[in-house]
C-alpha positions, 0 to 999 in steps of 0.5 A: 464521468467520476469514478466509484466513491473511495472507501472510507477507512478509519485507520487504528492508531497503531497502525498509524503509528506503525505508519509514520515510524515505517516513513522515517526509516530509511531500509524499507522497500520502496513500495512499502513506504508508498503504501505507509504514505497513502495510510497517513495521507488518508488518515489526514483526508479520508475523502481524498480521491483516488486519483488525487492520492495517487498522485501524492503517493506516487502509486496508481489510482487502481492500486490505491483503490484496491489498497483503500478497499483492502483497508475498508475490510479491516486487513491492517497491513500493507504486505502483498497477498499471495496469488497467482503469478510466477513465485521469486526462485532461484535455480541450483547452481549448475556443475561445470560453470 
């Protein structure tokens, strides 16, 4: 049984342009230069299927799906939001150790 229909995203041409500068660069994170990839993979095919994208990208469909859905909405960006889960801290260093 197929999945939902991919949401169409019809990408500004500076955010493309951000996108394939981003790809060349060699000092992004590994999980922004997927998510630079997917944006110039749907520019090129914005029919793709999630699945077959995911594939391409090297991200899951269920991520594709929420970063193409993100996309659909007009939030240009491929920064993660806030939310819930434990926060990135680091402790003060202790005395005596």
């Amino acid at each position: 049984m197929p999945g939902p229909r991919p949401s169409l995203c019809t990408f500004p041409d500076a955010f493309v342009q951000e996108a394939r500068d981003a790809v060349r660069r060699r000092t992004l994170a590994l999980q922004t230069v997927q998510r630079y990839r997917l944006v110039l993979l749907l520019h090129e095919d914005p029919s793709l299927g999630n699945e077959d994208a995911s594939l391409m990208v090297g991200l899951s469909a269920r991520q594709v799906q929420r970063w193409r859905g993100r996309w659909a909405r007009g939030d240009w960006s491929v920064d993660d939001l806030p939310g819930r889960g434990r926060k990135a801290a680091f402790s003060p260093a202790r005395p005596g150790l």
